[in-house]
C-alpha positions as CSV (number, residue, x, y, z in Angstrom):
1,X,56.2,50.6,134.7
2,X,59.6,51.2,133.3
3,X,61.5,53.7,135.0
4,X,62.7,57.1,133.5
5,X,65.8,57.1,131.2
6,X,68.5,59.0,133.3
7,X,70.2,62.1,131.5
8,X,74.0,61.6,130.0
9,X,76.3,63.8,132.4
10,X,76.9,66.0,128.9
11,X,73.1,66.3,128.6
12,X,72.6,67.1,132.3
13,X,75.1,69.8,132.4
14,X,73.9,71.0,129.1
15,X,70.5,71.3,130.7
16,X,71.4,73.0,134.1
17,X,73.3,74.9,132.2
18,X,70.0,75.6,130.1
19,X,68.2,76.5,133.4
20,X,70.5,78.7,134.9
21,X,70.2,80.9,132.0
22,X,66.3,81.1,131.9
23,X,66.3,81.7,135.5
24,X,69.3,84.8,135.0
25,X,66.8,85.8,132.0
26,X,63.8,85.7,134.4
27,X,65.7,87.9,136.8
28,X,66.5,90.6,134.2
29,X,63.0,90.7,133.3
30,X,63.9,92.2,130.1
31,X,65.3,95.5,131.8
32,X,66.4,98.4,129.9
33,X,69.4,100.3,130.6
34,X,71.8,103.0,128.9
35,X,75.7,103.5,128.8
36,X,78.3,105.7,127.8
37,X,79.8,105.2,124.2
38,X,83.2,106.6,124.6
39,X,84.9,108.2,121.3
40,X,88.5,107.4,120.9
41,X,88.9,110.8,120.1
42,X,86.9,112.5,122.0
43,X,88.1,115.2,124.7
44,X,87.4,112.5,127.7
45,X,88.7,109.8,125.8
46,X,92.2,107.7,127.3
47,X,93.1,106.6,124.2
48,X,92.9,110.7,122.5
49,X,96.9,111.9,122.3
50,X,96.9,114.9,123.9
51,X,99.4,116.3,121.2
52,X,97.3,115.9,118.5
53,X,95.4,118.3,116.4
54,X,92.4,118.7,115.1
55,X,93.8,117.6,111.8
56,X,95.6,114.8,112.7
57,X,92.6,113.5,114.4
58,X,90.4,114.0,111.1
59,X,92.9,112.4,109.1
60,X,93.3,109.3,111.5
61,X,89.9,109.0,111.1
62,X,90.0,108.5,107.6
63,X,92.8,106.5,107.9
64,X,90.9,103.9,109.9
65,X,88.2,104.4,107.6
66,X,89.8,103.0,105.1
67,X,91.3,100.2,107.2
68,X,87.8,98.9,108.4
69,X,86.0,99.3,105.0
70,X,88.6,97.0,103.5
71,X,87.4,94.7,105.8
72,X,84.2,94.9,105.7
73,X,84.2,94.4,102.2
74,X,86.6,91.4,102.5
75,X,84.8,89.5,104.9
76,X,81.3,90.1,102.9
77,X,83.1,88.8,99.8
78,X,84.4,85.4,101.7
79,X,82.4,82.0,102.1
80,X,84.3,82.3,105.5
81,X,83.2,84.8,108.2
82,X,84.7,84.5,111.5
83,X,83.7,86.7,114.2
84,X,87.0,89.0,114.0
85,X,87.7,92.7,114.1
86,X,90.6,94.1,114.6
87,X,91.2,97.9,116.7
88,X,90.3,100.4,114.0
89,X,87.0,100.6,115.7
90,X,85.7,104.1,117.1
91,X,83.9,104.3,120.2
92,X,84.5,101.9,123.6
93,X,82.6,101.5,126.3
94,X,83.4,100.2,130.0
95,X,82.6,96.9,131.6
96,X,83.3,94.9,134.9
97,X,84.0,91.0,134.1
98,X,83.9,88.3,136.2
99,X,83.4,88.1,140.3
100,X,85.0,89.9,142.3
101,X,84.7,92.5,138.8
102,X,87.3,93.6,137.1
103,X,87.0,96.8,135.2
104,X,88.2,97.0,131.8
105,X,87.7,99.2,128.4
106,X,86.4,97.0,125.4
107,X,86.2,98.0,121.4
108,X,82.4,98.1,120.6
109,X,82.1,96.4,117.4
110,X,78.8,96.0,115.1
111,X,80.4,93.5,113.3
112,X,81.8,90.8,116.0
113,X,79.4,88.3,117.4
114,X,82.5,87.3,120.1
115,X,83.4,89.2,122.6
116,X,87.0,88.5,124.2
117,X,89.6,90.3,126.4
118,X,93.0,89.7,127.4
119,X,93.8,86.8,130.0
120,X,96.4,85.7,132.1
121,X,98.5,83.7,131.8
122,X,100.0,85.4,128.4
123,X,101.9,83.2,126.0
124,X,101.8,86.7,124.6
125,X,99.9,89.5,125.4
126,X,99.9,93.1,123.8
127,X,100.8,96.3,126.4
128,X,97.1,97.1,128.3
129,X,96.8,100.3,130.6
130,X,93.9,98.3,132.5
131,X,95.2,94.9,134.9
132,X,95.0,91.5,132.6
133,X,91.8,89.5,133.5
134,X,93.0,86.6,135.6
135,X,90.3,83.6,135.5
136,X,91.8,81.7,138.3
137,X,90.4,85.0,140.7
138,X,87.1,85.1,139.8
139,X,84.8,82.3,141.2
140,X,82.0,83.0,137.9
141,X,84.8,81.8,135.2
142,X,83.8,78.4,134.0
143,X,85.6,77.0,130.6
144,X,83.4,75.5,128.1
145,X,83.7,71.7,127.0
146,X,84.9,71.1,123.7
147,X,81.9,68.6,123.5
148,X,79.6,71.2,124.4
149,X,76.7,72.6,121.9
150,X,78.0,76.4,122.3
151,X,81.7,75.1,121.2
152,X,80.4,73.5,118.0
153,X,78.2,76.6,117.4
154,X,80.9,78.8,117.2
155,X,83.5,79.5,113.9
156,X,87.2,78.7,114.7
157,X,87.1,76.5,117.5
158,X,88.4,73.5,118.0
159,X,89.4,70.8,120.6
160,X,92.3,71.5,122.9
161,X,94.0,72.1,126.2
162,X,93.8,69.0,129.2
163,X,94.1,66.3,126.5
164,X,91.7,68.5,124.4
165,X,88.9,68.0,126.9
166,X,87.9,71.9,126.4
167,X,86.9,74.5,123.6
168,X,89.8,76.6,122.3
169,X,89.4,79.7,119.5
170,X,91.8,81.0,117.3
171,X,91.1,84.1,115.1
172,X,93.6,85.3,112.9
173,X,93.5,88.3,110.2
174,X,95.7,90.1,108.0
175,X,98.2,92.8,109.1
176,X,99.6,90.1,112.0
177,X,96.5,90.4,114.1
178,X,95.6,87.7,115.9
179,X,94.0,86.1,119.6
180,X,93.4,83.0,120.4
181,X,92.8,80.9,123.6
182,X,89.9,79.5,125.9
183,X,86.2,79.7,124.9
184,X,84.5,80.3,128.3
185,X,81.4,81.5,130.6
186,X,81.7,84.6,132.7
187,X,79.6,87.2,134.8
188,X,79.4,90.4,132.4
189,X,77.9,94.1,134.2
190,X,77.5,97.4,131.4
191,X,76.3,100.7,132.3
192,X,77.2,104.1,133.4
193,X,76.9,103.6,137.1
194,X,75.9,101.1,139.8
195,X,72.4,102.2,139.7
196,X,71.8,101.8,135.8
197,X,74.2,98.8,135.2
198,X,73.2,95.3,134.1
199,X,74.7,92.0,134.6
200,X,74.7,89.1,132.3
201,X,76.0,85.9,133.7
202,X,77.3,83.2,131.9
203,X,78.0,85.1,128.5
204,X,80.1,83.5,126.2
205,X,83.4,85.0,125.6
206,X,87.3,84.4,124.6
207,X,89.7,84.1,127.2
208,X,92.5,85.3,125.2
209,X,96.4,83.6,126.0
210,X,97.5,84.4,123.3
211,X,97.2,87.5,121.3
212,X,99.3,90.4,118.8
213,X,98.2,92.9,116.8
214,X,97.8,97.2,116.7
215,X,96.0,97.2,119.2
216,X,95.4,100.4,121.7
217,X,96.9,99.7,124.9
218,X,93.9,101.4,127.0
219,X,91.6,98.4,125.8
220,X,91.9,95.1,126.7
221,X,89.5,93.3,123.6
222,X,86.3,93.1,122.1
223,X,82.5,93.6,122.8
224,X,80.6,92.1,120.4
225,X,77.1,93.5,119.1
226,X,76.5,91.6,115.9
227,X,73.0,90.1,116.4
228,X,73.8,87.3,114.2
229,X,74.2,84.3,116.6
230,X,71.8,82.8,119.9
231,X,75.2,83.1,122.3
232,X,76.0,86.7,121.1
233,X,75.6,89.4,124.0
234,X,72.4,90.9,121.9
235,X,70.4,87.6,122.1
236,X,71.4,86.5,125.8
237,X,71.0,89.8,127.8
238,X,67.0,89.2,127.5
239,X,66.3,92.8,125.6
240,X,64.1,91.4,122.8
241,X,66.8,92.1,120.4
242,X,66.8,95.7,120.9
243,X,69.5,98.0,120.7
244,X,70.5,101.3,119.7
245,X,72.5,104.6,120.0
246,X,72.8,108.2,119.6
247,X,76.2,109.4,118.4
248,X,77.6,113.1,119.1
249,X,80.2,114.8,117.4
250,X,84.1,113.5,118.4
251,X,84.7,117.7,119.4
252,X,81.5,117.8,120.9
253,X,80.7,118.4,124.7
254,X,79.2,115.6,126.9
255,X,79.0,111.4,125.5
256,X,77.2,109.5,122.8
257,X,74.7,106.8,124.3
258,X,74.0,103.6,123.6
259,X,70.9,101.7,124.9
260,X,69.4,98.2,125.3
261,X,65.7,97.1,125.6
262,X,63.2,99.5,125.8
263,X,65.0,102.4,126.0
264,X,66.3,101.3,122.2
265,X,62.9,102.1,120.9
266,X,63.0,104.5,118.2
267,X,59.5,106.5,118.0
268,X,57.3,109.5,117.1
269,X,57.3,112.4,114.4
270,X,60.2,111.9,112.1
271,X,60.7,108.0,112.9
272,X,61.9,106.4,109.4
273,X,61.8,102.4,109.7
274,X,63.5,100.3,107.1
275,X,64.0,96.2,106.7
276,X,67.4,95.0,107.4
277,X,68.4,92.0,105.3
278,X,71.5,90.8,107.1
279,X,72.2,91.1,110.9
280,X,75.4,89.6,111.0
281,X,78.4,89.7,110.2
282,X,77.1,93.5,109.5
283,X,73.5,95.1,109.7
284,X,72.9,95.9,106.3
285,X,69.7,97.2,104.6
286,X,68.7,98.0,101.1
287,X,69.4,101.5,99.4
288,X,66.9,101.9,96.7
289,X,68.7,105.6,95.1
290,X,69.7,109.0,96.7
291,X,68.6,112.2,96.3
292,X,70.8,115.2,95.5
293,X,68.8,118.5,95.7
294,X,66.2,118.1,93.5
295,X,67.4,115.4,91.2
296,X,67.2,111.6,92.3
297,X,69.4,108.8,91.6
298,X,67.4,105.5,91.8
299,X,67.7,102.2,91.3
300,X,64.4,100.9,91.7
301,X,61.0,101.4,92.7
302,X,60.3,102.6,96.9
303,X,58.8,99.2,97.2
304,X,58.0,98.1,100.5
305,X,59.5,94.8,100.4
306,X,62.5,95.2,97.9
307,X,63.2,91.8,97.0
308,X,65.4,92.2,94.2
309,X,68.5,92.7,96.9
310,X,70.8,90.5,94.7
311,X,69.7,92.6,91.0
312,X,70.7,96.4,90.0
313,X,67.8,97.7,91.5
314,X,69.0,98.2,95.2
315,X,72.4,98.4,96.5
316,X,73.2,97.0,100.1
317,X,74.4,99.5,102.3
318,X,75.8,98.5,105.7
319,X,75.1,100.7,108.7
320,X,78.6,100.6,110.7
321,X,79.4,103.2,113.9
322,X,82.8,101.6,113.7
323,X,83.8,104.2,110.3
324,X,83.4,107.3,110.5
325,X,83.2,108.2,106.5
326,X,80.1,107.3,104.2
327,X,80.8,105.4,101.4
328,X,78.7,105.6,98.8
329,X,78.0,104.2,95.1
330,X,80.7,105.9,92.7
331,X,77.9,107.3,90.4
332,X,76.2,108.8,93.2
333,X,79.4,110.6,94.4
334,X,80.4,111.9,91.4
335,X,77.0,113.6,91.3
336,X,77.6,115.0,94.7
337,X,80.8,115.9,94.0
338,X,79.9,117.7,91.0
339,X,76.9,119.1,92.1
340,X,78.7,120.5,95.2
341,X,81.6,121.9,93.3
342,X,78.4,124.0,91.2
343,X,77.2,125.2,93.8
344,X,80.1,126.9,95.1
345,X,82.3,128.3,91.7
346,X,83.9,131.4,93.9
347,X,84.9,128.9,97.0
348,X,88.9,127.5,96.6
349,X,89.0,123.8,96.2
350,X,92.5,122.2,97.5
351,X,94.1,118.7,97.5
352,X,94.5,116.8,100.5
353,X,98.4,116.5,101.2
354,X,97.5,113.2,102.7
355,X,95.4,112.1,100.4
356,X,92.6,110.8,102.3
357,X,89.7,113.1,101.5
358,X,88.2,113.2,97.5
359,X,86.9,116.7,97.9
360,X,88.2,119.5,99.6
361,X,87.4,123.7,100.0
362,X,90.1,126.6,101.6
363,X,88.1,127.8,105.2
364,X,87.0,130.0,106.9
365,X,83.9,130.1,104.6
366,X,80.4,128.7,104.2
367,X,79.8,126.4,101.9
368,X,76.3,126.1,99.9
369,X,75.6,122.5,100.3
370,X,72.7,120.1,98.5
371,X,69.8,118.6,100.6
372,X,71.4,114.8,100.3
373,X,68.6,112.1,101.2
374,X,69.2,108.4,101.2
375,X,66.0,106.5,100.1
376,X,65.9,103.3,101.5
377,X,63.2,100.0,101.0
378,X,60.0,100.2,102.2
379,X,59.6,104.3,101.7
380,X,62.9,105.7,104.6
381,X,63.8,108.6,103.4
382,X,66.5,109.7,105.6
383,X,68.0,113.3,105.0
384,X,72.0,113.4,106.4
385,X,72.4,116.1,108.3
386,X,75.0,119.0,106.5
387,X,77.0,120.0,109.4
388,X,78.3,115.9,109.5
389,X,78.7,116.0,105.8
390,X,82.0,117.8,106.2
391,X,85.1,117.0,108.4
392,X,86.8,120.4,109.5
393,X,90.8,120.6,109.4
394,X,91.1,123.8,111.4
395,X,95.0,124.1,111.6
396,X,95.2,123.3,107.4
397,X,92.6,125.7,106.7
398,X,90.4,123.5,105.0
399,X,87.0,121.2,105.3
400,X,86.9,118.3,103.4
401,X,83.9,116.2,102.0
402,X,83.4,113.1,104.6
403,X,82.2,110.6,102.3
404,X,84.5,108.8,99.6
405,X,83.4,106.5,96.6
406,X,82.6,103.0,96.4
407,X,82.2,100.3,93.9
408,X,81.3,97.2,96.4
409,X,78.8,97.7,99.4
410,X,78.0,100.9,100.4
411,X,78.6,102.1,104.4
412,X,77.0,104.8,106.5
413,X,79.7,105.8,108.6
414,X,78.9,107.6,112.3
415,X,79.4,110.8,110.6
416,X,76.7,110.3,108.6
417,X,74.6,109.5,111.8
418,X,75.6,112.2,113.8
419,X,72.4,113.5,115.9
420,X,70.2,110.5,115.0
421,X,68.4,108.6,117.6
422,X,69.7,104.8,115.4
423,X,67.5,101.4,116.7
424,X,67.7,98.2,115.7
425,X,65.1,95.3,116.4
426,X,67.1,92.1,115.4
427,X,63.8,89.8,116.4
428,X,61.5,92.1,114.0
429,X,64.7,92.6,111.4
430,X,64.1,96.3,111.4
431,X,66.0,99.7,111.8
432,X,65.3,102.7,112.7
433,X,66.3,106.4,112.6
434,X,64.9,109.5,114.0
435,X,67.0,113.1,114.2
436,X,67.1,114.6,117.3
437,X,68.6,117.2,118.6
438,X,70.9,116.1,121.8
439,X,72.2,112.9,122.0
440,X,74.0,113.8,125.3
441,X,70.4,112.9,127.7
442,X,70.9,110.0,130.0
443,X,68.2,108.1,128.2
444,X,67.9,108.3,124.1
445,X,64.1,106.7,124.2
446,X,62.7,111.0,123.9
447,X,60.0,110.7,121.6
């Protein structure tokens, strides 16, 4: 009897490495947990300037809006798509990396499969409040073989470093923004405290040498939750694809939540479900018209499959917590606009002086506003909620519409999703919305 073929050293490593991570998954056991989604501009934010106002808060807002819309649209209009964001993001959450941990603050980011953080040494290295992860002290860091199935997997990597023996990235984007350095393994923990925090061990991540950019100097990088990719943190932390969150108002009190697993599960009275067509780079599902008031703007039927994504009878509307305005279909807004505008003939309209916002009224008054509903495939009829349709400039004297016109892809912005319990199910491709009325609870699974 012949003996067994013996394993390549590639293939055996390749398959511990295989085994390692169904015994980690094992050891999760799918486990549920909830963390803290910090607002860069909320009261118990690092990064909020303590000198700002109200104002100048509302109109940085929109001023990132526009930043991150631009490239949304840019990277949904390019053959190429790497896995690249850069820090006009909006809420951050805390993680530990490597062992001993190190605590750092990472951008969230619904569009980034790749998650990355600052390393020593730096070629070049922007300022960070937090210490610089340093591989070399932590005994779970492992670099990743240029050979290896994971490097190939991955856009822009390449061969290099130790006579290009190991995996290498390098991102780049407009406005001089760039990282680059060693594709790698490390020990990853989330949550809000010892007792509710989860550890993912060898997550694949960028060990970035080399790095430039505006960048806030109370982050360090990037956690990625774009499902769109098997090493992504979504599909290795053993969840079942299940995510979601519950924003709260920047001025509010208390945090917005995001959870993982079970406690993602969107359910009960008032639970509208809808197909999403793309889960990476963005989630993005079908808008099938809106409603404003009593009159509705369609552009098909309510099927419940909507296949006609690439005619004129849906438009694609990407659901984003990284801009805070919506953007909707010019022809829609105008409507809105309008229809707003008729509704209020005795209320003072004003211009923006920073020309951000389309549509502003003089304050203190109260504003008659339509019922706005967006209709979405498959019958999800999801009414915005009025007091997040306008952003409030106290120290102006004004409130100003927060949505804007679009003629590419249309975005719901986290204004728009303010006090919605939002899930996504990335093995089932659906999404989910449910209003609720405090997003502050240490869980967000309330039914």
């Amino acid at each position: 009897m012949a003996a067994p073929a013996k394993l390549s050293r590639p293939l055996r490593c390749f398959a511990l490495l295989a085994l390692l991570c169904l015994v980690e998954s094992a050891a999760l056991g799918g486990r549920s947990f909830t963390a803290d989604l910090i607002h860069r501009d909320s009261p118990s934010s690092p990064l909020r300037d303590p000198f700002a106002t109200q104002s100048d808060l509302v109109w940085g807002a929109a001023r990132r809006s526009t930043s991150h819309t631009r490239r949304i649209w840019a990277r949904l209009g390019s053959a190429i798509r790497y896995d690249m964001t850069e820090d006009d993001g909006e809420y951050y959450m805390d993680v530990s990396i490597g062992t001993p941990s190190l605590k750092t603050l990472l951008l969230v980011s619904t569009g980034s499969n790749f998650s990355w953080t600052q390393c020593l040494p730096c070629t070049k290295c922007f300022e960070q409040e937090p210490p610089i992860f340093d591989p070399v002290k932590s005994s779970t860091y492992e670099r990743v073989e240029c050979k290896e199935a994971l490097c190939k997997s991955l856009q822009g990597t390449q061969c290099g470093g130790d006579e290009g023996r190991y995996c290498v990235y390098k991102y780049k984007y407009k406005d001089d923004f760039f990282t680059e350095g060693d594709v790698a393994l490390e020990t990853f923990s989330i949550g809000t405290s010892r007792r509710s925090e989860t550890t993912v061990k060898s997550l694949p991540f960028g060990c970035g040498h080399n790095n430039g950019g505006k960048f806030e100097k109370t982050g360090s990088g990037i956690l990625g939750l774009s499902g769109g990719n098997p090493s992504s943190l979504i599909s290795m932390m053993n969840i079942g694809g299940k995510f979601g969150y519950c924003l709260v108002p920047q001025s509010g009190r208390g945090s917005s939540k995001i959870s993982f697993g079970e406690d993602a599960v969107v359910s009960g009275p008032g639970t509208i479900t809808t197909r999403l067509v793309s889960i990476g780079p963005y989630y993005i599902v079908n808008l099938e018209g809106v409603s404003i008031g009593r009159r509705r703007f369609s552009y098909g039927g309510n099927s419940t499959d909507s296949e006609a994504k690439e005619s004129n009878k849906v438009v694609q509307m990407v659901i984003d917590s990284g801009t805070t305005l919506t953007y909707l279909p010019s022809r829609i807004f105008r409507q809105l606009k309008r229809n707003i505008i008729d509704l209020n003939p005795s209320v003072t309209r004003v211009g923006d002086p920073e020309e951000e916002y389309e549509l502003c009224f003089r304050t203190p008054v109260s504003l008659i506003l339509p019922i706005v509903t967006l209709h979405f495939a498959g019958f999800a009829d999801m009414t915005l909620n009025k007091v997040s349709m306008f952003a409030l400039l106290p120290e102006r004297g004004m409130k100003c519409l927060a949505m804007k016109p679009t003629e590419k892809e249309a975005v719901l912005g986290n204004m728009g999703q303010l006090n919605f319990k939002v899930g996504f199910n990335l093995r089932e491709r659906m999404l989910s919305f449910k209003p609720i009325t405090d997003c502050t609870a240490q869980r967000i699974d309330m039914i």
